[in-house]
N, C-alpha and C positions, 0 to 999 in steps of 0.2 A: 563625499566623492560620488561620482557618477556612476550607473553601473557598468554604462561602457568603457570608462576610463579603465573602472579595476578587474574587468575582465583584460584588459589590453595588458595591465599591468601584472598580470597572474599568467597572461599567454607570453610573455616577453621574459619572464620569471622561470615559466618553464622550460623554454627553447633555451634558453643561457644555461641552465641545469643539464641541460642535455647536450649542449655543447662543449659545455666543460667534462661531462661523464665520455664522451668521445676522444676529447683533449688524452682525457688520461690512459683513457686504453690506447688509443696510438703512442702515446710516450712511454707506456709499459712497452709496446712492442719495440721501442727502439734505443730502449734503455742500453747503457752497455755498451750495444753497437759503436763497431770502430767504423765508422761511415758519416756521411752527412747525408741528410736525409730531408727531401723537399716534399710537400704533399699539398694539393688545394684539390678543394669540392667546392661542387656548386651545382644548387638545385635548381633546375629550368623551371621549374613552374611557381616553387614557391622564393625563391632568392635566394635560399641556406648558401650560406659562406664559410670556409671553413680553411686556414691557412697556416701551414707552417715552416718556417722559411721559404714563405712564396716569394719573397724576391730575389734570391740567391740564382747567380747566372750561373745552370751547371748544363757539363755536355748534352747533349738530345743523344746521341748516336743515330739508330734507324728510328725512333720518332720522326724527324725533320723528313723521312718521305711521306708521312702525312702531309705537310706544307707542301712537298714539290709533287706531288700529285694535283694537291687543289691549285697550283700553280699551270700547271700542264690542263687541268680541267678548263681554267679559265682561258686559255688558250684556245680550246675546243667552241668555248661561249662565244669567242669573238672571232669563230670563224678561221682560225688559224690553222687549226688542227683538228683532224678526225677523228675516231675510235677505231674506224677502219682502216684506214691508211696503214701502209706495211712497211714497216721497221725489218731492215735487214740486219740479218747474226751470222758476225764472222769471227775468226781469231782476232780480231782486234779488238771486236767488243765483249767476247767473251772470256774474261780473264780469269786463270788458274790460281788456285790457292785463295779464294775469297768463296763466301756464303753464296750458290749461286743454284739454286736448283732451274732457274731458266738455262741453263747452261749444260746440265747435268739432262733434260730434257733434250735439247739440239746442240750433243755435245761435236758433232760436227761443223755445225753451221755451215754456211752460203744457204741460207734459208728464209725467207722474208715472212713473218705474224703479224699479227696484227696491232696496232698501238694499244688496243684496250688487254688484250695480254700482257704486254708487257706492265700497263700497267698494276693491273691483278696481281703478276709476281710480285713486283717491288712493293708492292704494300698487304696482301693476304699471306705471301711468303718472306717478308723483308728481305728481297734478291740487291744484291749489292751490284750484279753488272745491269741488272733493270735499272737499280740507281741511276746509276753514269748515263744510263743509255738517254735517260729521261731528263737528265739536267743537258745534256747537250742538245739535245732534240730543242728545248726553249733556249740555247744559249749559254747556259753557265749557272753559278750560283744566285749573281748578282739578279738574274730574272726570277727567283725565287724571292730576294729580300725584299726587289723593287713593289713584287706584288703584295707580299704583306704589309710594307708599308704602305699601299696604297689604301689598304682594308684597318688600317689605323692598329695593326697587332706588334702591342708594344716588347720587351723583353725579349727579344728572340734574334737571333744572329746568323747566317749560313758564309761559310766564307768558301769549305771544303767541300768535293765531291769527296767516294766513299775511296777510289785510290790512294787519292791524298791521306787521309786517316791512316790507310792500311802501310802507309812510309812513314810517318809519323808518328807516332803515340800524341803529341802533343797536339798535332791540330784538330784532335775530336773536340779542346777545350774551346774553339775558335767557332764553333756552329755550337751555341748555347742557347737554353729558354728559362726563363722563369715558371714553375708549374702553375703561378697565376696567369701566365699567357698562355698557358698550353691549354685552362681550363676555359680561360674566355674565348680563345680561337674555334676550340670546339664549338663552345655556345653558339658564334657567329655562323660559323659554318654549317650546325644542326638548321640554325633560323634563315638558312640561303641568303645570309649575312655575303658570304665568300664568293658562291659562287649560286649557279643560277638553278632552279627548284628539280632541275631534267640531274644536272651534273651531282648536284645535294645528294638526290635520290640513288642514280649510279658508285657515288664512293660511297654512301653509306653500305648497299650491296655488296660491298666488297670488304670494307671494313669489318663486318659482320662475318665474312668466310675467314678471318685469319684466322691462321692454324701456330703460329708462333707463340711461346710463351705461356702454352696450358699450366705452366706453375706456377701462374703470377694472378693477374686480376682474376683471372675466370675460376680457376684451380677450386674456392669454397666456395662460388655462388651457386643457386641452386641449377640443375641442369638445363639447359636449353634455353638461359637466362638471354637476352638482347644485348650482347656487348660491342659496339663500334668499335676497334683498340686499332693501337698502332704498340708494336714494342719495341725498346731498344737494349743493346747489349755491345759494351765494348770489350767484354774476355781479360784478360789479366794479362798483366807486364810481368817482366821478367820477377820485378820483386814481390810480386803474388799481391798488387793494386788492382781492384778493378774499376775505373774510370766512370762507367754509365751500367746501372741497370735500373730501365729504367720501361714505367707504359703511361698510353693515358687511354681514355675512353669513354664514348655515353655510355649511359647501363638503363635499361628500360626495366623498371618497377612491373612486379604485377597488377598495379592501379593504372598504369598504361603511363605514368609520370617519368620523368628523365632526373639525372644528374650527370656530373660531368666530376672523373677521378683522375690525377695526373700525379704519379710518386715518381719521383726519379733516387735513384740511391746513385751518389757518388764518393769518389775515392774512398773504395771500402776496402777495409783488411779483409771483412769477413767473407766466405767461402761462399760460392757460387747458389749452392741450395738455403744460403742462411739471407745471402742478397733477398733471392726469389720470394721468399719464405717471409718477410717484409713485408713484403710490396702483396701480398696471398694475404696476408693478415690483416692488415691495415685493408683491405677490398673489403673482406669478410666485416669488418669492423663499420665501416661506412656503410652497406648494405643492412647490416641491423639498425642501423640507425633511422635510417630512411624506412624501415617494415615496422617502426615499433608504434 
């Protein structure tokens, strides 16, 4: 045998060794668990793959305002729309009883900000009336599908804005991703796959200021780690189900390398901090993987 053959074969030996040692400490973490539980990685530079019921279509909840941003971004690409441009807040778009700190901000409204605020909200704060504000501003859901189907991102659904959900329990299950499309959409859209290198660069900035979800990906990486995220969280039904919790995100290495981490926890028994506590573990878990 060659020597470069059996070195190929020793390096292909030991990255399966180390995939499997990953395997298993993610399925210790989710052993037990009364949930279903989806998780994909993927490493920008070198390929690493890594997937466990990556094709299970389960809710996004506020992940999908990742999509309706880079949706609204491209919009901005082709001229449609500004970052400046002033979006007016009234009682009609800012609605009571939902997740809203744009709201809680200009809780009076008759006030016009700016489009790139609002976008900030809806994705560094997951603002559920930024939501609305910003699927209507492009038209509806269906300009959110149309445009990922145009960018070929497979597994992924939007049918509902975030009102919808909040009358429904059932239609958060109608706006679903697979977290192998959540991990390759990333990819796309880190590689200005999605949208154009000006717009890349602006959500990236802002993806980078969420402040959501400190219990979840970020919670054991080391401090002041590069994480891009979006989170999502549908809260519990009456019979103490919770539907989505759920993130995804790039994570920038101290080698200046990327991956790409997408858990969604669905229809779980378990308790809110044991959700969280998942999706924190399995981070911590992927991150030594990638430092070893």
């Amino acid at each position: 045998m060659k020597k470069t053959a059996f070195f190929f074969l020793l390096i292909s030996a030991f990255t399966l060794g180390q995939t499997s040692l990953l395997e298993q400490k993610i399925n210790s973490i989710l052993k037990n668990k009364k949930a279903t539980a989806g998780v994909s990685v993927l490493g920008f530079e070198n390929g690493f793959k890594y997937d466990k019921n990556a094709d299970k279509k389960l809710p996004m909840q506020s992940v999908f305002k990742f999509h309706i941003a880079a949706a609204v971004l491209n919009a901005l690409d082709q001229g449609k729309l500004s970052l400046d441009q002033k979006i007016k807040l009234d009682k009609s778009n800012l609605l009571e009883n939902t997740w809203s700190p744009l709201r809680d901000k200009y809780s009076e409204g008759n006030i016009e900000i700016p489009l790139s605020e609002v976008i900030e909200y809806t994705v560094a704060k997951s603002d559920n009336n930024g939501c609305d504000i910003l699927l209507k501003l492009l038209g509806g859901t269906q300009a959110v599908q149309k445009f990922m189907d145009s960018r070929g991102v497979k597994g992924f659904q939007i049918k509902y804005n975030e009102e919808a959900m909040h009358k429904d329990w059932n239609a958060q299950y109608e706006n679903y991703s697979t977290t192998k499309s959540a991990v390759d959409v990333l990819k796309r859209f880190y590689d200005s796959k999605l949208l154009s290198k000006k717009s890349t660069d602006y959500l990236l900035k802002v993806m980078w200021s969420t402040s959501t979800g400190l219990n979840k990906m970020v919670e054991q990486l080391p401090e002041n780690t590069p994480v891009a995220r979006k989170t999502g969280s549908s809260g519990k039904n009456n019979a103490g189900l919770t539907g989505a919790e759920n993130e995804i995100g790039i994570v920038t290495l101290p080698n200046g390398k990327h991956y790409a981490l997408a858990v969604f926890i669905s229809n779980s028994m378990e308790t809110d901090a044991v959700n969280c506590r998942m999706i924190s573990d399995i981070s911590r878990e992927v991150w030594e993987y990638f430092n070893k």
